[in-house]
N, CA, C and O of each residue as an XYZ file, in Angstrom:
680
protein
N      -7.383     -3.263     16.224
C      -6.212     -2.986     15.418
C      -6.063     -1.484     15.158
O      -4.909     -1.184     14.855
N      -6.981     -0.398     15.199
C      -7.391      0.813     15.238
C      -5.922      1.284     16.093
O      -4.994      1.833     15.498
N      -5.885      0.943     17.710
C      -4.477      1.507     17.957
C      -3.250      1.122     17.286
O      -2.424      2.003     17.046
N      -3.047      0.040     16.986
C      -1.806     -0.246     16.522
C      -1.365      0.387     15.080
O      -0.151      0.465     14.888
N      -2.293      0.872     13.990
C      -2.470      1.658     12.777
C      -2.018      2.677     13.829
O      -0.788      2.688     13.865
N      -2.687      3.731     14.896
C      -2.006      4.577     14.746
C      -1.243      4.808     15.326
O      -1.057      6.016     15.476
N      -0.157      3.714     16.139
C       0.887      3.888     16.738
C       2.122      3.421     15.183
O       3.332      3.633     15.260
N       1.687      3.015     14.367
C       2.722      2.586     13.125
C       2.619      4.245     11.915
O       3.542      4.699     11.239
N       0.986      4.862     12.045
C       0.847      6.301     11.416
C       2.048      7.087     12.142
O       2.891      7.673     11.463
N       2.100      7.079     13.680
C       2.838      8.142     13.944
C       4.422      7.983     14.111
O       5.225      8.879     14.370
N       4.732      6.323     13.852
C       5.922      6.452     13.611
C       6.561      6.271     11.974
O       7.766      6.337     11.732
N       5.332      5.996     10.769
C       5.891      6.593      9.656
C       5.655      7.876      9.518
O       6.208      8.352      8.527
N       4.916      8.756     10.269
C       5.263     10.122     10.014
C       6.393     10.900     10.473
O       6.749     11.945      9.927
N       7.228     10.130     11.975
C       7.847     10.607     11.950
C       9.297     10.564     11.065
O      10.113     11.447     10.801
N       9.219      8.878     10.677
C      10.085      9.261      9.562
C      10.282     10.131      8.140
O      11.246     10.583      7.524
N       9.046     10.114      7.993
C       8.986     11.061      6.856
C       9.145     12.704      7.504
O       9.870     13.362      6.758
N       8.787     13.276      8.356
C       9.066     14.874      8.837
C      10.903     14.267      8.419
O      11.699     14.718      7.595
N      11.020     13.246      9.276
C      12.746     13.640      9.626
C      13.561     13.650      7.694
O      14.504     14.340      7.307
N      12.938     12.876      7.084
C      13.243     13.011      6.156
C      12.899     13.846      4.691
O      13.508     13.660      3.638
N      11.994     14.620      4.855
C      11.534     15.566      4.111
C      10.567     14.851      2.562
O       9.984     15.501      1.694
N      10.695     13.434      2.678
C       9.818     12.759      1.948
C       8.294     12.743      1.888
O       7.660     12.813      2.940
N       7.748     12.666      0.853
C       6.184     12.669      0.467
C       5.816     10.994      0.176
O       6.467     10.141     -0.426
N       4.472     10.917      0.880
C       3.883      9.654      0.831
C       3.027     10.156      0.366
O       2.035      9.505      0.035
N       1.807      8.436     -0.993
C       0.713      8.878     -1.412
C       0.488      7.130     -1.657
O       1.451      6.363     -1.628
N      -0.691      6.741     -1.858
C      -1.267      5.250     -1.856
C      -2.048      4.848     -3.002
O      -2.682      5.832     -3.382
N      -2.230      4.068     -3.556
C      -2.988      3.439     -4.462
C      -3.303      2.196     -3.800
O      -2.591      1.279     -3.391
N      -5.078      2.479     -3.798
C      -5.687      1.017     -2.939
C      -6.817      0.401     -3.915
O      -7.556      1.224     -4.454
N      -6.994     -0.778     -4.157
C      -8.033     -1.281     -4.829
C      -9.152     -1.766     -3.710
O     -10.099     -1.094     -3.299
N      -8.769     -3.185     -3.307
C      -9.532     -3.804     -2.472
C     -10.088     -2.837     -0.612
O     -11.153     -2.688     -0.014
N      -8.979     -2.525     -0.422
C      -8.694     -1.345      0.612
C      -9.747     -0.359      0.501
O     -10.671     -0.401      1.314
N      -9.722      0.578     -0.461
C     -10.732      1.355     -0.506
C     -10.597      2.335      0.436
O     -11.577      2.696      1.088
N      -8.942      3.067      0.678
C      -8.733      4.017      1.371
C      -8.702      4.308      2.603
O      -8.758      5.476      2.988
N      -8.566      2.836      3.764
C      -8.424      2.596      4.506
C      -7.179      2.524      4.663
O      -6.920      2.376      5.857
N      -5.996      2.570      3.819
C      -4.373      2.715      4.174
C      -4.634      4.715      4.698
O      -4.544      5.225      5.815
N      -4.950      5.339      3.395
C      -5.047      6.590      3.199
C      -5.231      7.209      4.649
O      -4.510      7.972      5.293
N      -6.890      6.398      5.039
C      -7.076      6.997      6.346
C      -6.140      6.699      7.249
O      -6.344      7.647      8.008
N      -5.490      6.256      7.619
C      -5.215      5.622      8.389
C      -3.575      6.199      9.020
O      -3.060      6.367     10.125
N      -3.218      6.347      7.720
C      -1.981      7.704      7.680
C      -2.066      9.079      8.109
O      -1.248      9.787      8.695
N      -3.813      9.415      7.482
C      -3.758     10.747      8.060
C      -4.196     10.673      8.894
O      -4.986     11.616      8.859
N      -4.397      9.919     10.303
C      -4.911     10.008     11.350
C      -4.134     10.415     12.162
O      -4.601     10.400     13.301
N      -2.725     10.930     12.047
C      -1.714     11.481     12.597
C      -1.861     12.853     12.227
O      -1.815     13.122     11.027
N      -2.059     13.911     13.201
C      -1.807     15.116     13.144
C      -0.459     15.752     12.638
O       0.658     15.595     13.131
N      -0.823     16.525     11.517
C      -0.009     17.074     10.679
C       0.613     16.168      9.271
O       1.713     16.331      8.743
N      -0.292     15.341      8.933
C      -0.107     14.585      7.881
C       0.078     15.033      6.239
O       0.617     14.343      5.374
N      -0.514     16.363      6.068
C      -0.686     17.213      5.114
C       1.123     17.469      4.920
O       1.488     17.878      3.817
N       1.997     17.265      5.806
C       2.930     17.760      5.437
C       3.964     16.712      4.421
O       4.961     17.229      3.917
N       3.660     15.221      4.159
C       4.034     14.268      3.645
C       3.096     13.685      2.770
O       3.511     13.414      1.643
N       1.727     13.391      3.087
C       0.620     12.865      2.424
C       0.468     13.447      1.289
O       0.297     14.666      1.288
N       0.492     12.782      0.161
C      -0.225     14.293     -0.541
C      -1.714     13.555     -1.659
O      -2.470     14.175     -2.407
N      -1.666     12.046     -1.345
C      -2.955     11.864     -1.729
C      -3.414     10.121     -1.981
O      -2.772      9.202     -1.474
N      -4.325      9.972     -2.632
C      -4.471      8.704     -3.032
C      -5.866      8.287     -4.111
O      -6.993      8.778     -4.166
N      -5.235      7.194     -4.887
C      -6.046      6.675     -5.977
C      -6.206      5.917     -5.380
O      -5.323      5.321     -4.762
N      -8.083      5.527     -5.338
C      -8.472      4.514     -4.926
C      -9.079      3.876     -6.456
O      -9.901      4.513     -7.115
N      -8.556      2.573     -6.882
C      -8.674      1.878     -8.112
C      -9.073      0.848     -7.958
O      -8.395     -0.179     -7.936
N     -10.703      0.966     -7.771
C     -11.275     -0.086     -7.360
C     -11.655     -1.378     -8.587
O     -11.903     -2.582     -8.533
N     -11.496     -0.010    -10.011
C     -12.086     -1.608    -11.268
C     -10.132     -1.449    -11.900
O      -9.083     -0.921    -11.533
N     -10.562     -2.143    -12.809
C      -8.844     -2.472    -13.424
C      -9.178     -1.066    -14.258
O      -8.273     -0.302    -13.921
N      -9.875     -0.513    -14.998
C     -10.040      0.693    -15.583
C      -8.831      1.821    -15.206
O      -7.952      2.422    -15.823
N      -9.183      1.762    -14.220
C      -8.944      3.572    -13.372
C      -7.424      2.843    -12.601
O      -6.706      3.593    -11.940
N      -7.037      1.304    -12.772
C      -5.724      1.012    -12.703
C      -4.822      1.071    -14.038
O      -3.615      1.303    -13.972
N      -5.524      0.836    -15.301
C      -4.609      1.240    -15.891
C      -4.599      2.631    -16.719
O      -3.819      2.907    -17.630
N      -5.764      3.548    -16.140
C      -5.877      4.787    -16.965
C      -5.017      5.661    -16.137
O      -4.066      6.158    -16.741
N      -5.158      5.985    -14.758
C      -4.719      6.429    -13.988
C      -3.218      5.932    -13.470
O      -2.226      6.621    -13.708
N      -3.150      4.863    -12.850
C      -1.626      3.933    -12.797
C      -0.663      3.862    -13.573
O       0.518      4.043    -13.278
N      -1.246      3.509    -14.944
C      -0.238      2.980    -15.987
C      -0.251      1.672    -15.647
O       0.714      1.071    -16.121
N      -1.126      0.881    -14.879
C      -0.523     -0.843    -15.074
C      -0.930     -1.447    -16.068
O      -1.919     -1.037    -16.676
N      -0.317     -2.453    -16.412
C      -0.435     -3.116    -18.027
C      -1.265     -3.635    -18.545
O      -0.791     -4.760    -18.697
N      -2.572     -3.653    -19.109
C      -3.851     -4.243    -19.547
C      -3.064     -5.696    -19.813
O      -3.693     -6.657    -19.370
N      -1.848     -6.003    -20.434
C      -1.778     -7.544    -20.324
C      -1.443     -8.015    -19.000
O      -1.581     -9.182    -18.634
N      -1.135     -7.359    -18.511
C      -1.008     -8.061    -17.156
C      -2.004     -8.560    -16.202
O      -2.067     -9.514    -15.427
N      -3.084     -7.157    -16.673
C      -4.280     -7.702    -15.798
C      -5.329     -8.539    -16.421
O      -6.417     -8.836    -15.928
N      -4.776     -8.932    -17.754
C      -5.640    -10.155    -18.466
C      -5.308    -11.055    -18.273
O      -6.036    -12.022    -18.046
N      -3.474    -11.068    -18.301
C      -2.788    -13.064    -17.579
C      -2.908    -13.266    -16.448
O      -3.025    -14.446    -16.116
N      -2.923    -12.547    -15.727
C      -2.722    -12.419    -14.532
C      -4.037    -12.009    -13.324
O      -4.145    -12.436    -12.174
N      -4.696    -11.301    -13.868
C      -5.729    -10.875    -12.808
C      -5.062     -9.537    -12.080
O      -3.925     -9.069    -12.017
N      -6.226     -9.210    -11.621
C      -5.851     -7.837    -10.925
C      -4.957     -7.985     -9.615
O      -4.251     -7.111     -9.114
N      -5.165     -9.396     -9.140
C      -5.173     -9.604     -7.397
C      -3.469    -10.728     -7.937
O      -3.462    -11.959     -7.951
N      -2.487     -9.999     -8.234
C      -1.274    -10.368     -8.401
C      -0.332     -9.214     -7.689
O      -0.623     -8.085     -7.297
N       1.429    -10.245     -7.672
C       2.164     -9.046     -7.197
C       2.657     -7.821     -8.130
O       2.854     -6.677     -7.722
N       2.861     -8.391     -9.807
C       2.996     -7.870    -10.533
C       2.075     -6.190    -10.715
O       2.406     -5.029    -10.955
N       0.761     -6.956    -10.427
C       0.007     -5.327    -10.299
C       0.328     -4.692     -8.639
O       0.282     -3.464     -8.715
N       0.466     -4.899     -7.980
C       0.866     -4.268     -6.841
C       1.953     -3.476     -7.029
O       1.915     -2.252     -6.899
N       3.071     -4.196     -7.374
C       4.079     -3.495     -8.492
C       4.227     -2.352     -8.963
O       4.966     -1.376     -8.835
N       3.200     -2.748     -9.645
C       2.816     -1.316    -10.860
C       2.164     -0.413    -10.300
O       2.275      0.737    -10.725
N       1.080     -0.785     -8.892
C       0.410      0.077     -8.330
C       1.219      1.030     -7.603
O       0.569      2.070     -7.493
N       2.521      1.142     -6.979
C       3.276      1.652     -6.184
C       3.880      2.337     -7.089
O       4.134      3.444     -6.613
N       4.396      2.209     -8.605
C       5.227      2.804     -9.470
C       4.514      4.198    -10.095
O       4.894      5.365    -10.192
N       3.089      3.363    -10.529
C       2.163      4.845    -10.932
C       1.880      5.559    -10.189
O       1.907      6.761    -10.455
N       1.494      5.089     -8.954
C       1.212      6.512     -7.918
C       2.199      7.046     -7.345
O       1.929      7.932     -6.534
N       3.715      6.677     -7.581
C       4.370      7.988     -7.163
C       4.657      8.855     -8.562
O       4.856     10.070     -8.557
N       4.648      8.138     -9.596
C       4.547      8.830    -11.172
C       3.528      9.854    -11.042
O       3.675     11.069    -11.175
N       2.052      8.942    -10.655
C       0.816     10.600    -10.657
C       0.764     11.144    -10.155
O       0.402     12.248    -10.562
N       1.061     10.961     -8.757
C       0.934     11.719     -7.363
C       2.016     12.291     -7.182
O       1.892     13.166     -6.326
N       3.159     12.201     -7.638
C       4.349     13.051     -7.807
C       4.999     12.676     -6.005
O       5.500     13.511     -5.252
N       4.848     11.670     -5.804
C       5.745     11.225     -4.638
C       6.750     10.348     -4.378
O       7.023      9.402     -5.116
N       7.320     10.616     -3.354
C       8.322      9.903     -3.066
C       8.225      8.379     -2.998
O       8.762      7.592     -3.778
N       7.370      8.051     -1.827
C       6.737      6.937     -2.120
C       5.607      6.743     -2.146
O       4.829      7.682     -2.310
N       5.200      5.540     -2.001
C       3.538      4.741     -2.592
C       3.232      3.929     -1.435
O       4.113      3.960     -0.576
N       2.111      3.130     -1.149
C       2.050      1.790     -0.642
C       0.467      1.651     -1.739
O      -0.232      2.561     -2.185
N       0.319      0.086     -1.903
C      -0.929      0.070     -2.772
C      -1.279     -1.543     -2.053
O      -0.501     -2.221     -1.381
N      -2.947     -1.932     -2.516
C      -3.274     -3.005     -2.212
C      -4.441     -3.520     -3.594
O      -5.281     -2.854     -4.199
N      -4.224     -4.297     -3.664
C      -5.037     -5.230     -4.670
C      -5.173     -6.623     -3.802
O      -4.274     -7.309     -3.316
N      -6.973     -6.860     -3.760
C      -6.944     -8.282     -3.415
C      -8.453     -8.316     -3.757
O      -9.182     -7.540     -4.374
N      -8.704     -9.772     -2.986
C     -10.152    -10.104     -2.713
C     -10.916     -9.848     -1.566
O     -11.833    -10.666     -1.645
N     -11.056     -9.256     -0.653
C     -11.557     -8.915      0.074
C     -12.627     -9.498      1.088
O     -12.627     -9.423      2.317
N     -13.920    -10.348     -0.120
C     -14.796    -11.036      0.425
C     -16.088     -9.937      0.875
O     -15.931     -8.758      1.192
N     -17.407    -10.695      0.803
C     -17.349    -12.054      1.014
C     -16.991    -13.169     -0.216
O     -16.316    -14.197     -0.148
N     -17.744    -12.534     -1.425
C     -17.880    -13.144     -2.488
C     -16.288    -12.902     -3.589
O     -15.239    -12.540     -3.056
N     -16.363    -13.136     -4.915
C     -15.325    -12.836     -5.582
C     -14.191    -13.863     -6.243
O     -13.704    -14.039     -7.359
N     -14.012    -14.593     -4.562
C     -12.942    -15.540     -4.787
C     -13.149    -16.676     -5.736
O     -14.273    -17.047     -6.073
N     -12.017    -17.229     -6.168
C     -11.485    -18.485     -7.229
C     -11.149    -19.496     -6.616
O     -11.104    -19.257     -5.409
N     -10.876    -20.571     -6.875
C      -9.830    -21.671     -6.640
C      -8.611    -21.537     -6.657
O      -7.947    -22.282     -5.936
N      -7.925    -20.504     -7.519
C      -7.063    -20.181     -7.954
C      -6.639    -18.537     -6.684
O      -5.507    -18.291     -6.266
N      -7.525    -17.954     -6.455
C      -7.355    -16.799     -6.290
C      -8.717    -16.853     -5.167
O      -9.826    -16.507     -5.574
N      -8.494    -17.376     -3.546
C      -9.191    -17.462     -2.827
C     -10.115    -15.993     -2.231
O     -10.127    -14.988     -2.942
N     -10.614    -16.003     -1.323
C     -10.857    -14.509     -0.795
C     -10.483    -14.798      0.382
O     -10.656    -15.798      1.078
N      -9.674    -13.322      0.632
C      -8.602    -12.908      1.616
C      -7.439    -13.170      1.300
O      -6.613    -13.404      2.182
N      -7.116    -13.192      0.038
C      -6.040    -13.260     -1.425
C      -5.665    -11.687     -1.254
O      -6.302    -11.076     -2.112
N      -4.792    -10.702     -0.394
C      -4.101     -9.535     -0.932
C      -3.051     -9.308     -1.269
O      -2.203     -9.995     -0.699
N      -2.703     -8.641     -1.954
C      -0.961     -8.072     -2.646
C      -1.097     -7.069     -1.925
O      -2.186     -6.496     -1.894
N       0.220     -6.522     -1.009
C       0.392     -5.349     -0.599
C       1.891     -5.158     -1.129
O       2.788     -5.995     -1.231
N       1.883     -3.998     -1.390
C       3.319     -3.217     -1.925
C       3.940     -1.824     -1.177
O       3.325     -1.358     -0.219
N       4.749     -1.410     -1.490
C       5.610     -0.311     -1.221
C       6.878     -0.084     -1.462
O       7.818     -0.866     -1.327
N       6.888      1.721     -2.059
C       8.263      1.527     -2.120
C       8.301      2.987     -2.727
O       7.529      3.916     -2.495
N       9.613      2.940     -3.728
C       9.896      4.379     -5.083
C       9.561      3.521     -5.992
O       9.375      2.308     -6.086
N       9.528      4.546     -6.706
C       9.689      4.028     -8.112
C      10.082      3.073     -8.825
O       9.545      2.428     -9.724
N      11.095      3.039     -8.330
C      12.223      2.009     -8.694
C      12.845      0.905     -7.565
O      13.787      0.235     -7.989
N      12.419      0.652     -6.182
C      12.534      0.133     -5.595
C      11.385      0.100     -4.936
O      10.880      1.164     -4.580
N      10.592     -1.472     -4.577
C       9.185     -2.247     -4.514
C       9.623     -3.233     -3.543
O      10.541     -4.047     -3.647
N       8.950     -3.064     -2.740
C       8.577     -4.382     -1.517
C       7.538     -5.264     -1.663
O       6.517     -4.652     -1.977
N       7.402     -6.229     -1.583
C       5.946     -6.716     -1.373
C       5.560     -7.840     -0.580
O       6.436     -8.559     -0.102
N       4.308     -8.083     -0.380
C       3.612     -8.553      1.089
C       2.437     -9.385      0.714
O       1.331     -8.921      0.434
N       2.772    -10.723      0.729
C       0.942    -11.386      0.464
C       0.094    -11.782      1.593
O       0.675    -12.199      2.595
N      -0.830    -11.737      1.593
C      -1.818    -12.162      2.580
C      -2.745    -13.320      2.175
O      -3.394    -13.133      1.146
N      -2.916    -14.531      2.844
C      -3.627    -15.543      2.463
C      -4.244    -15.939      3.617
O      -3.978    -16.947      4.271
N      -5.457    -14.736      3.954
C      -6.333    -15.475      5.219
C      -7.924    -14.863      4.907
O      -8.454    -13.786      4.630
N      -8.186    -15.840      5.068
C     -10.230    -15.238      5.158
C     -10.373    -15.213      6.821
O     -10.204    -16.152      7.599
N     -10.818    -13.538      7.172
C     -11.601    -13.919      8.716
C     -12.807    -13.175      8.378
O     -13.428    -12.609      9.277
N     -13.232    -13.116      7.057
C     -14.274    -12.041      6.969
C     -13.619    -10.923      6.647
O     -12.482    -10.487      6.827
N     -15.055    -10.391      5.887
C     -14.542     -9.169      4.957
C     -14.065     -7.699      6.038
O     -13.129     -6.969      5.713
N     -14.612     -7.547      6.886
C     -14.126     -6.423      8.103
C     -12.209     -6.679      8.070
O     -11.321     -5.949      7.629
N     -12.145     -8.287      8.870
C     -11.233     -8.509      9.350
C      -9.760     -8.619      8.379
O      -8.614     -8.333      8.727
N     -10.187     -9.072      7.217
C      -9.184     -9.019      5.876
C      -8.796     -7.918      5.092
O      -7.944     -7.891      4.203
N      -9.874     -6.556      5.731
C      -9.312     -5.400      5.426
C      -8.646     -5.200      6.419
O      -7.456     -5.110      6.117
N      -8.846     -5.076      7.540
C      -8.393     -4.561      8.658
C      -6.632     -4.943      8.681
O      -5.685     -4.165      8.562
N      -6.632     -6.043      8.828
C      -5.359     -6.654      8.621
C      -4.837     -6.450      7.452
O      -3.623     -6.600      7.587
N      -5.180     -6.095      5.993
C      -4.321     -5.450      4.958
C      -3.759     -4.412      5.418
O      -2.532     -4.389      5.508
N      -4.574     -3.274      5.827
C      -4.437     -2.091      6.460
C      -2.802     -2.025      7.563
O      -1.698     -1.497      7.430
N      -3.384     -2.768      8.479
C      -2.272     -3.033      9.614
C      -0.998     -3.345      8.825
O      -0.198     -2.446      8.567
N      -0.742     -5.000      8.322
C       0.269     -5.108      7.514
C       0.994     -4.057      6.293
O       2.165     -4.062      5.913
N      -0.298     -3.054      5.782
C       0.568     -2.865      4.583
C       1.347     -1.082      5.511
O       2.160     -0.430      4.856
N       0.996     -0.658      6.742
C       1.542      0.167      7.179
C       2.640     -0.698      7.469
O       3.668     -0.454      6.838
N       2.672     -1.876      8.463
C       4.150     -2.560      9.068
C       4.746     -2.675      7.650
O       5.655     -1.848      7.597
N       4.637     -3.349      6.446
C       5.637     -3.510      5.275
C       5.927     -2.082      5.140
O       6.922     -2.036      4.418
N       5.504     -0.635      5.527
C       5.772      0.925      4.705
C       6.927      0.916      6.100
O       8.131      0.767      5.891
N       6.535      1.041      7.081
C       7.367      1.070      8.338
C       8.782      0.612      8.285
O       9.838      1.235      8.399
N       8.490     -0.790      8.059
C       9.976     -1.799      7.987
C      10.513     -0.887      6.390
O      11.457     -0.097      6.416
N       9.958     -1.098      5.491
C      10.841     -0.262      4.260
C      11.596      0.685      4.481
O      12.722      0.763      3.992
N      10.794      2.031      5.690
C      11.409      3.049      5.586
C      12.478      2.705      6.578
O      13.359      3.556      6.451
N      12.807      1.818      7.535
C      13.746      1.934      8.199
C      14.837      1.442      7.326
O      15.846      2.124      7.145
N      14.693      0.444      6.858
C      15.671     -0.285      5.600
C      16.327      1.288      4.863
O      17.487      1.637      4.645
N      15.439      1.754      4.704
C      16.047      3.173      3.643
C      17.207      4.064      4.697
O      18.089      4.723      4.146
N      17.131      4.023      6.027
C      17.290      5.068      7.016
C      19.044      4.822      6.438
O      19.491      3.823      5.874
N      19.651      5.877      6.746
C      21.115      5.724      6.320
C      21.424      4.943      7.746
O      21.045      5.450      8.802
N      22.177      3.602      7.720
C      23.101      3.205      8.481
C      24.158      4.107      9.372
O      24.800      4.882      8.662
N      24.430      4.162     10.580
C      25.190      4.878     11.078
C      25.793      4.002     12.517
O      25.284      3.607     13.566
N      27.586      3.947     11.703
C      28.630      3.761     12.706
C      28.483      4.120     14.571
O      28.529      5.266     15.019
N      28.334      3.058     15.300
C      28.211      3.353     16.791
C      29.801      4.127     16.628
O      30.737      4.054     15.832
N      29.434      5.004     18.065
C      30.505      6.264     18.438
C      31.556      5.165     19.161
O      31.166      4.416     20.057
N      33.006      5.163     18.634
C      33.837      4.251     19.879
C      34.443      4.946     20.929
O      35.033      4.331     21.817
């Protein structure tokens, strides 16, 4: 999956050069494997400008701003915090947009309720949020790997959605 991350890195970078926008990530379960994975495209410094990796709920809601009730009704591994994860890191990181991941990862962790290979992936502004669930165990390698992959394709498909529409020439 290594090529396909960076054939999706170098075509959200090129949307972002064309558009003069800044990307930055908030990853829990991930653990900065979106992050890398972006800058593996040469000249990434020019959009990237960083990432919170928020691995306990702590440093999600000290850093983030996500809602201590939320992550008490709810658990960390919801869309609601994915949500919030995409909103605070373009708030802290002062960017345009975000992508973030909260899940279970595995091996251990999982619920009945809240299996492992349980992820929320998000993206977006501030004010406009996508989001992406994942409900597969192939092992803990493979359930990152595939967050990773997916949560670039959900940043990809977003940014084209954003691209201004333009009238074919008659």
């Amino acid at each position: 999956m290594e090529l396909e991350n960076k054939v999706l890195s170098r075509e959200i970078s090129q949307c972002l050069y064309d558009t003069g926008k800044t990307l930055g990530t908030a990853e829990s379960c991930t653990g900065g494997r979106i992050a890398e994975a972006v800058i593996a495209t040469p000249g990434a410094s020019a959009y990237f400008k960083g990432s919170i990796i928020s691995y306990v709920d702590d440093i999600k809601k000290r850093l983030l701003g996500v809602d201590a009730q939320v992550l008490e009704e709810q658990t960390a591994v919801c869309e609601e915090v994915a949500r919030q994860m995409v909103a605070g890191a373009c708030r802290t990181l002062g960017v345009d947009y975000a992508i973030s991941a909260t899940g279970i990862a595995g091996p251990g962790g999982g619920t009945a309720a809240i299996p492992v290979g349980t992820i929320w992936l998000a993206c977006g502004t501030a004010d406009r949020i996508k989001t992406l669930l994942i409900q597969e165990d192939n092992g803990r390698d493979q359930n990152l790997s595939a967050a990773t992959y997916q949560a670039l394709k959900l940043f990809l498909d977003f940014l084209k959605e954003e691209q201004p529409k333009t009238e074919p020439a008659e």
